[in-house]
N, C-alpha and C positions, 0 to 999 in steps of 0.2 A: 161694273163696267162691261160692255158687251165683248165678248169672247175674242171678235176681229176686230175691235177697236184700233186705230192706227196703222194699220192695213192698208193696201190699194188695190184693189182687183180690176184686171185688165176683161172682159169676155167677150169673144168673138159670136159675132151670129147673135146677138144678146137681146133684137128687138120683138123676139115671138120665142112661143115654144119652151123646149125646155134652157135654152140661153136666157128667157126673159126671165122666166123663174128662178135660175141663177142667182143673179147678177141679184135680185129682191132678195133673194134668200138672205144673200152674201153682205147687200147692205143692209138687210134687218141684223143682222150680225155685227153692226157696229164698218164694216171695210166701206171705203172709198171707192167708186164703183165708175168702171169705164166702160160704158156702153156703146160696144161696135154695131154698127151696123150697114147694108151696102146699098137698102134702098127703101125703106122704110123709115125715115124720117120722123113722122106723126108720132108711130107705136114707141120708137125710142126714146123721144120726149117723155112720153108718157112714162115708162122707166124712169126717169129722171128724177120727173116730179112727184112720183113717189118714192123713192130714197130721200130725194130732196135735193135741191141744185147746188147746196155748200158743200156736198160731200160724192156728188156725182157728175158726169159728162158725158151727152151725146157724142160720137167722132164717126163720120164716116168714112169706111175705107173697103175695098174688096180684098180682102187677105189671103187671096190668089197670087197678087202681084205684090212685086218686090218695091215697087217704087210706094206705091200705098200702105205696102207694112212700115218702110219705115217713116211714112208720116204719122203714119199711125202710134207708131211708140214714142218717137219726138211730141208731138202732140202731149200723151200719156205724162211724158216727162216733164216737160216743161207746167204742168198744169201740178202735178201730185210728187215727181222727183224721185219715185221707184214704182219700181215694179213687184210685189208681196204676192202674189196669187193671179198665175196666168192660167186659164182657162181657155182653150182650144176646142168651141163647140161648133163654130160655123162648118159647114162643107154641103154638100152633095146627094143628097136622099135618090138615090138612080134605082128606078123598079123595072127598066125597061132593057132588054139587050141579052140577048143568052150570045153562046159562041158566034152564031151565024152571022148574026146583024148588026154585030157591033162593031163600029168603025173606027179609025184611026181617029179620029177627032172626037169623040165619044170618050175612048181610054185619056186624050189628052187633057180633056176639059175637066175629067173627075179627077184625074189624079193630080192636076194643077191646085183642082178644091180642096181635095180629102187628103194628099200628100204633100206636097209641093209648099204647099202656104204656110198646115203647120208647123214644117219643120225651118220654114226660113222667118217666122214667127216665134218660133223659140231661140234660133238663132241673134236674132236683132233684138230681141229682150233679155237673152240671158249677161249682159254687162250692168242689166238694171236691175237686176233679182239680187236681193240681199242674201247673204247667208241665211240659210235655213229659211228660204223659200218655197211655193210650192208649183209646180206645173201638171194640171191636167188635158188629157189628148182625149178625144172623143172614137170607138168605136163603135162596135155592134155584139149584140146578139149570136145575130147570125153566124157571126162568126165560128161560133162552134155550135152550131145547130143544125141536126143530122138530114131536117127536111124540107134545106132551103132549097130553093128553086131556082132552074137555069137561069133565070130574065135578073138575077143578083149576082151573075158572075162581075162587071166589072165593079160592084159595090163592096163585096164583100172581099176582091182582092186589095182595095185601098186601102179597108181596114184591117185588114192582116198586116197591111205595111205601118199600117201606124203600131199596134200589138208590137213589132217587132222594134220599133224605134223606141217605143217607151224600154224595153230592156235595156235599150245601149244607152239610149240616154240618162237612165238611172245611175249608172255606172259612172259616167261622166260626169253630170253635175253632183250627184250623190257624195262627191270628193269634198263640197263644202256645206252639206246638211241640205241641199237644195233635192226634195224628192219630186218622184215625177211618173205618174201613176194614169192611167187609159180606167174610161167610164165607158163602160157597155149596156149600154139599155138595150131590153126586150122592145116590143109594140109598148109605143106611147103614145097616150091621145094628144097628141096636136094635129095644126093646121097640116102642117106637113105629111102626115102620116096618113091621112083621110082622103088625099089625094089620089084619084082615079081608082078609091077601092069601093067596091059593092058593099050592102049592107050585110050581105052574105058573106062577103071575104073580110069584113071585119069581125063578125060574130065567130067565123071561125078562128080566127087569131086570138081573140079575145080568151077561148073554149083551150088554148094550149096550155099557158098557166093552172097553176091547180087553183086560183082561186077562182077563175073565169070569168077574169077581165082584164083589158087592158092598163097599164100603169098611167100615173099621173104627173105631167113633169114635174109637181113640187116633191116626189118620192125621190128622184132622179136628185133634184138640187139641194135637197138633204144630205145626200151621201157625198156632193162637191162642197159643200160647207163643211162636213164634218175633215174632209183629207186636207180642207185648206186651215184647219186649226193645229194648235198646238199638240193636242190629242193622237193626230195621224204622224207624227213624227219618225216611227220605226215600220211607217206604209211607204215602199217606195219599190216603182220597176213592177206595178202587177196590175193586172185587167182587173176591177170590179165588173163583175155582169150584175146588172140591175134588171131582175125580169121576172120576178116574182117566184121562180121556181120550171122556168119555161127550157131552161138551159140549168143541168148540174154537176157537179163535180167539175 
């Protein structure tokens, strides 16, 4: 029997990337797969129809806003009846903005993305999370890497805030076996990540790892399948960085 069998995983951002890879991983795994997504319609299907449609669902929702998360888990519910593995990958990829230029609606729109949604997304779903559930939050790298650059200031402060919620949060649900753990990838080759960079500012990123290359999202959605089994049980409240060696200690 496959390892998530009987399972349901909820994942945000799920129609590209490392959310598509996810949410595949998760249903090659045997889990029931909920495929968020806020504008991509086609690519989510296509999700679907490779899990398979008896054990998977498109839903679309922007999980910024409050009224759409919770159609979104009503949805969720009414279709599967829990919530087993919430996954928090949607948000914000901001390369642009150091101190000077960034503006009030700048800071409000990321942190709406990258703060704001995860945490009123784990709120509206933690009544549907069984005991000994599992919840993961999406950060970065960056986060603790010594030579990021001004134009990630407001990026790399959402993800600090997330970092700091997964600790209280652990604590919290952690009361009924429910953990709840933050995923930090290094540079991963997606769509997303290819965006507005040179061929040269990706070779260089690529060259920081000791292996000298950029990660692959199914490396990323290996280590969110493995937290969301039975295995990861006494993993709860800590960053995995997923970056090949790019970031240590």
């Amino acid at each position: 029997m496959p390892r998530l069998s009987g399972k349901v995983a909820l994942v945000t951002g799920a129609s590209r990337g490392i959310g598509r890879a996810t949410a595949l991983a998760l249903g090659k795994d045997g889990a029931s797969v909920v495929v968020n997504y806020i504008s991509s319609s086609a690519a989510a299907e296509e999700v679907v129809t490779e899990i398979g449609s008896d054990r998977a669902l498109a839903i679309q929702a922007d999980v910024s806003k409050r009224d759409d998360i919770a159609r979104l888990i009503q949805e969720t519910i009414d279709r599967f009846g829990k919530i087993d593995i919430l996954v928090l990958n949607a948000g914000l990829l901001w390369q642009k903005g150091d101190l000077a230029s960034i503006s009030e609606e700048d800071f409000d729109a990321l942190f709406a993305a990258n703060v704001k949604g995860p945490l009123l997304t784990v709120q509206a779903a933690a009544p549907h999370i069984p005991d000994g559930g599992r919840v993961m939050l999406f950060s970065t790298s960056l986060a603790a890497f010594s030579m990021v650059t001004p134009n990630y200031l407001l990026y790399t402060a959402s993800k600090g805030a997330i970092e700091q919620m997964t600790r209280v949060l652990a604590k919290d649900l952690g009361r009924r076996g429910v953990t709840v753990n933050t995923i930090a990838p290094g540079p991963i080759g997606t769509d997303a990540y290819f965006v507005g960079k040179t061929e040269q500012m990706v070779q260089m990123q690529s060259n920081i790892a000791p292996a000298g290359r950029l990660g692959k999202p199914e490396e990323v959605a290996n280590v969110v399948s493995f937290l969301a089994g039975e295995e990861s049980s006494w993993v709860n409240g800590q960053t995995v960085r997923i970056n090949g060696g790019m970031t240590v200690g």
